[in-house]
C-alpha positions, 0 to 999 in steps of 0.5 A: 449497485454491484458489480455482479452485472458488470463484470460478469454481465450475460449481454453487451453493446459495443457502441462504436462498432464498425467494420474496419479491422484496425477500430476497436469496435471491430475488434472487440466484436470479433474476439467475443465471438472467435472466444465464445462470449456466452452471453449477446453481443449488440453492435451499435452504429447508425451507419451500419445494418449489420457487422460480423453477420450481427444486426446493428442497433442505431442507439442502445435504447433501441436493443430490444433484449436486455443489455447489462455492459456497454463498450463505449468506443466513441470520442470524449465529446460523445460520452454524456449522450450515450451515457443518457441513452444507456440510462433509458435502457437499464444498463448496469456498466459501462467502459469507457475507452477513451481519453480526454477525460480527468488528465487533461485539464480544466475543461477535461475534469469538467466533462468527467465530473459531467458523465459521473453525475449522469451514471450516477443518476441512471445508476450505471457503473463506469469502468475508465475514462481512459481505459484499456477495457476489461475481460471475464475470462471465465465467461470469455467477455473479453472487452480488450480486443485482446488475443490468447489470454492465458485463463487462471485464477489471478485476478488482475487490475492496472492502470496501465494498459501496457503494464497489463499487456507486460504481465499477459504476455509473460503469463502466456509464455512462461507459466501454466496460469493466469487470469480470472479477471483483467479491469483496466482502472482508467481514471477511476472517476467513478469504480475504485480500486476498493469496489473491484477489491470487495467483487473479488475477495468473493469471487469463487474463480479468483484466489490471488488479485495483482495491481499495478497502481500509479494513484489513487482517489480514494486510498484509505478506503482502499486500505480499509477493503484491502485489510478484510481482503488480504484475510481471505486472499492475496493482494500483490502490488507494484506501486509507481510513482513513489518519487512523487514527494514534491506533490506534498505541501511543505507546511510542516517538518511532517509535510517536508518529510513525507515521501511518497514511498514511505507512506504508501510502503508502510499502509499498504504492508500494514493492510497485508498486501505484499509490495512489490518494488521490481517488475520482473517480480510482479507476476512471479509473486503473483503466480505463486500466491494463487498456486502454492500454500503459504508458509506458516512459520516463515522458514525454509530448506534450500536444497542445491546441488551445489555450493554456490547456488545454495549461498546466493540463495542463503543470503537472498532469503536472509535479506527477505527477512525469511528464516533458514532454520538449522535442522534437526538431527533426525532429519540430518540423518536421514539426509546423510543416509541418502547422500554422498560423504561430501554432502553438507546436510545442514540447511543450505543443503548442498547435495554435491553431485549426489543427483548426477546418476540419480535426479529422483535424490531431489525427491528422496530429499524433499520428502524428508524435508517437507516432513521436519516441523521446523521447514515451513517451504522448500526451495530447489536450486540449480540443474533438476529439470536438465540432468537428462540434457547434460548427463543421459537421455535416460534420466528423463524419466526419472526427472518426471517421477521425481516431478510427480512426487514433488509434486504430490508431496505439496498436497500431502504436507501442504507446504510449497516448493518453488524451483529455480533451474537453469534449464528452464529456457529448454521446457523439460517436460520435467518442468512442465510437470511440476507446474502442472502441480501448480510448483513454479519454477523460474531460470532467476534464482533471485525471481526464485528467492522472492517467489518463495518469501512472498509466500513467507511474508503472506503466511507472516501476515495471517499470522500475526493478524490483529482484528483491532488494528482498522483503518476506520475513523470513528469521526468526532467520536472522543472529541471534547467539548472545550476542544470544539470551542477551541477549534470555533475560537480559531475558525471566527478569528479565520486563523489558519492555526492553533495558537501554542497554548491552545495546541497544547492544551487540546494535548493535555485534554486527550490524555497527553501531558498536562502543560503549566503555562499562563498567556499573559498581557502585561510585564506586570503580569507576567511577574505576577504569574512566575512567582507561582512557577518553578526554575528558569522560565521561557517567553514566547510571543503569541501572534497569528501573524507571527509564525517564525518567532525568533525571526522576530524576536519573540522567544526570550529563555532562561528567565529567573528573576522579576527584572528579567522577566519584566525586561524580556516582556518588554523586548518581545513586544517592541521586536514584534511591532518592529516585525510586523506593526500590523501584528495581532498579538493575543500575549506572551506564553510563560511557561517552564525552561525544559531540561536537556534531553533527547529531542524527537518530533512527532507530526501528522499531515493529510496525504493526498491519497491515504488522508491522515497519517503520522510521523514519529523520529529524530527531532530539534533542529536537525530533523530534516537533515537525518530525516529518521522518521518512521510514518504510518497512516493513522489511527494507530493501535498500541502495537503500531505505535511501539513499532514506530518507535523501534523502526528509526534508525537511531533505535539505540539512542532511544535504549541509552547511549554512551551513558545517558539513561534510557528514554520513556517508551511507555509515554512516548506511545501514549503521546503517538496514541493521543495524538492519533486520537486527536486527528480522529477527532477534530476534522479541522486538523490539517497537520499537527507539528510537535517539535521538539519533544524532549525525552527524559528518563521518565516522562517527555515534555513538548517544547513546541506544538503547532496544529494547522487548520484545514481550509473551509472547502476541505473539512470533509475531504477524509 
């Protein structure tokens, strides 16, 4: 079901309801109707005849008209049989306010995986457990209780009832809008993040939609719907819990080193959300999103009235990766002939007291400005706003008039301007106008910086956009059929892995390198099968039960003559029963010794919330000591997978160094692709560990390949 009658139901039934004033029953009523809730209000309690002058209903199949939204305010325990009434009923949603659901254990998950089955089976929708509530502010259903909430057109969305509470509260004090839409996410048992995403990309009252997450149940779904949002709307996020690194399974070098910061960082950037990493930033870029165009070339103009702001904001801007592009000389005239000798007219520009007499000099400036090609956005730091209070009463005035300007100007041109002023904390009217022209303005010159790189990093995005690059797994649809054998073999003989040789083959049968190996019995064998095979030779146990080789003995290198190979075969054997006399040994893998060259890894593993993805970095023995790797969620597109390679910090290496020649890029993303490919395949692939792989000049080759399996109870859990 939608979610039209959910989150802009026309009636609601607050169960719970009561007359003392501290209960959220009580409240909840009182504010829809002190709000002008346009639709019916149906308080529920047995107890009671009537609350607030409204009759009350004993349960919510007895309500006589319709009922589209429920407000469950009652103890976990009571959840399942009101959930059951409702379904009598018809009811389309309902937010469930209390805890004592999915964050407490056995016997918590237990009950909430009881009230979904039952929504699920009276097709009623389920906002929470262990929610704050929800609000429309357009139709004034507020479920919060929450008083003078600022009305705009950011939708909002959080897991934290106290975040939402932060960001409500400082939209009412400090800027002209706010919101369309609050949904306290809960526990997200039922209702997704990605379900609220899709109601609001097509909501009309909604232009920006801000999220404070902490996790997610269903993360690449969510990244899917982000990537069609983020087309037609701005998504800014703050993400928290980003340390949460030990919650990943160390099975491989990819499992150890995948943090939780990178991994959502690098989705969530890849589906155009803007990522915000300070939360005194969060409404900010918000607010700007909703209000202002976004900058279509991701250059600006600084204009200061002084030298010192103008370089703060030089080298803030320049760390946000937006461009401050030198002038033209048309453009530079034109500023020349407006301002005093001592103006610097290149870009920052610092207007050095030329607006002391005449604060309408910002203006005349922007004006000129706005209209260079090159300036995509306008950044105003410094004192406009306050020329009245430090100079002359009389400039108030003229304040407004270069405000109304300003602020005509962004509609004209359809470019932005953002303003910081150092009075701000006064509330010139000048201010207040040009928010009335939706220009935010901020007393941080940092808070100032980011605002406007939002803007830049948005229109980036749009940009650049590449209508191939999804998030969506075509499952099983280039799998191969020996690949499918390989992976029965594996599942029959209940290995939790792919032997070496398999591993590598899977490879080669998908594009990759093709890999001149022989699996081997007997010393006799082996003899037999090197005599076909050029240049120094390797020898490696193969055993499910033996996953460190070396420990046991099991690898033997440099291998060129018959009694080498006869004697090393005859090593590795005895040190593996010495290991593990328990061991089953399926033979020893002959292949060809690598040649020296630059070792990389590339690995994949399932994280918890964005299900597959794949690193790519620095390899060989010191991979987890450097830990330079790049991740990105899986599948990969050729563009992604060039970037991956140009994003580790030892980049240079790669080009050549000191000499060496420069390694493969060509082959390098094919192996990232195949590898993409592969996982897209093969629902049995836990994590893929490739490590190392040795880069040449032309071509790499895999020194060592393992593929873990999934565990029968996980098959589908991507």
């Amino acid at each position: 079901m939608g979610l039209e009658h959910v989150l802009n139901a026309t009636s609601v039934a607050v169960v719970g309801a009561s007359k003392k004033e501290t209960k959220r029953g009580y409240q909840t009523i009182k504010t829809l109707l002190d709000q002008g809730f346009e639709g019916r209000i149906y308080p529920v309690n047995p107890k009671e005849k009537n609350i607030l002058g409204l009759p009350c209903h004993k349960q919510v199949s007895e309500i006589e008209g319709p009922v589209e939204m429920v407000l469950i305010t009652t103890p976990a325990k009571t959840i399942p049989g009101i959930l059951r009434d409702c379904g009598k009923k018809g009811v389309a949603g309902a937010v469930i306010i209390a805890g004592g659901f999915g964050e407490m254990g056995k016997v918590g998950k237990d009950l909430e995986k009881e009230i979904v089955a039952i929504a699920k089976e009276h097709e009623i929708r389920l906002i929470g457990p262990n929610t704050s509530g929800m609000m429309n502010l357009e139709s004034n259903m507020n479920l919060v209780g929450l008083k003078e909430v600022p009305k705009g057109n950011i939708a909002l969305i959080s897991q934290s009832g106290n975040m939402a509470l932060t960001l409500i509260t400082e939209a009412a004090i400090k800027s002209r809008q706010g919101f369309s839409y609050y949904v306290g996410i809960g526990n997200e048992a039922d209702l997704k993040f990605h379900e609220y995403l899709a109601f609001f990309q097509k909501d009309p009252h909604t232009r920006a939609i801000l999220m404070y997450v902490e996790g997610m149940r269903d993360g690449r779904r969510f990244l899917q719907q982000a990537y069609q949002t983020t087309r037609k709307k701005p998504i800014v996020m703050l993400k928290s819990g980003r340390s949460a690194a030990g919650k990943l399974s160390a099975g491989s070098h990819t499992g150890a080193l995948a943090g939780m910061s990178e991994v959502a960082r690098t989705a969530f950037r890849r589906a155009g959300i803007i990522v915000i990493e300070d939360s005194d930033e969060l409404f900010p870029a918000a607010e700007t999103l909703a209000s202002l165009p976004h900058i279509k070339n991701q250059s600006i103009a600084i204009l200061a009235d002084g030298g010192g702001h103008a370089t703060i904001a030089a080298d803030k801007l320049t760390d946000l990766s937006v461009h401050i592009p030198p002038l033209g000389e048309k453009t530079r005239k034109k500023l020349k002939a407006l301002l005093p000798a001592g103006a610097s007219t290149r870009n920052p520009i610092d207007i050095a007291g030329g607006a002391d007499e005449n604060p309408a000099v910002f203006a005349d400036c922007a004006e000129i400005l706005l209209h260079d090609p090159q300036v995509g956005g306008l950044l105003v730091v410094g004192l406009f706003g306050g020329y009245n209070i430090r100079f002359a009463k009389s400039l108030e005035f003229v304040e407004e008039d270069a405000a109304h300007r300003m602020g005509k100007l962004v509609k004209d041109t359809g470019k932005p301007i953002v303003v910081h002023s150092l009075y701000n904390y006064a509330r010139p009217h000048s201010l207040d106008l040009l928010r009335y022209y939706s220009i935010s303005v901020y007393d941080s010159l940092e808070v100032a910086c980011k605002s406007i790189s939002v803007l830049s990093e948005y229109g980036n995005y749009l940009r650049s956009y590449n209508a191939k690059e999804k998030f969506v797994f075509s499952k099983g649809e280039k799998a191969r059929s020996r690949g499918r054998e390989i992976f029965k073999r594996a599942r029959e003989e209940k290995r939790t892995a792919l032997f070496e040789y398999e591993a590598k083959e899977l490879i080669g049968l998908h594009g990759g390198q093709h890999f001149d190996n022989r699996l081997v019995h007997s010393a006799e064998e082996a003899v037999e099968a090197a005599s076909s095979m050029d240049g120094p030779l390797a020898m490696k146990i193969v055993s499910p039960d033996i996953l460190h080789k070396t420990e046991a003995g099991g690898v033997k290198l440099n291998l060129t003559t018959d009694l080498e190979i006869e004697a090393a075969y005859k090593a590795i054997m005895k040190g593996a029963i010495r290991y593990n006399a328990e061991a089953r040994i399926e033979g020893i893998l002959l292949e060809p010794m690598m040649k020296s060259g630059l070792e990389l890894i590339v690995g994949t593993k399932m994280d918890d919330q964005f299900g597959p993805v794949i690193m790519f970095g620095i390899g060989g023995t010191l991979v987890e000591v450097l830990k330079d790797v790049v991740f990105r969620v899986l599948p990969i597109s050729e563009r992604t997978a060039r970037r991956m390679i140009e994003r580790i910090r030892s980049v240079d290496l790669l080009n050549g160094f000191r000499g060496n020649p420069a390694v493969d890029r060509k082959a390098l993303k094919n192996l990232l692709l195949t590898i993409s490919e592969m996982v897209g395949s093969y629902k049995q692939i836990q994590e893929i560990d490739l490590n190392p792989i040795i880069a040449y000049e032309k071509g790499l080759a895999v020194a060592d390949a393992r593929i873990l399996l999934k565990k029968d109870e996980d098959l589908n859990n991507w």
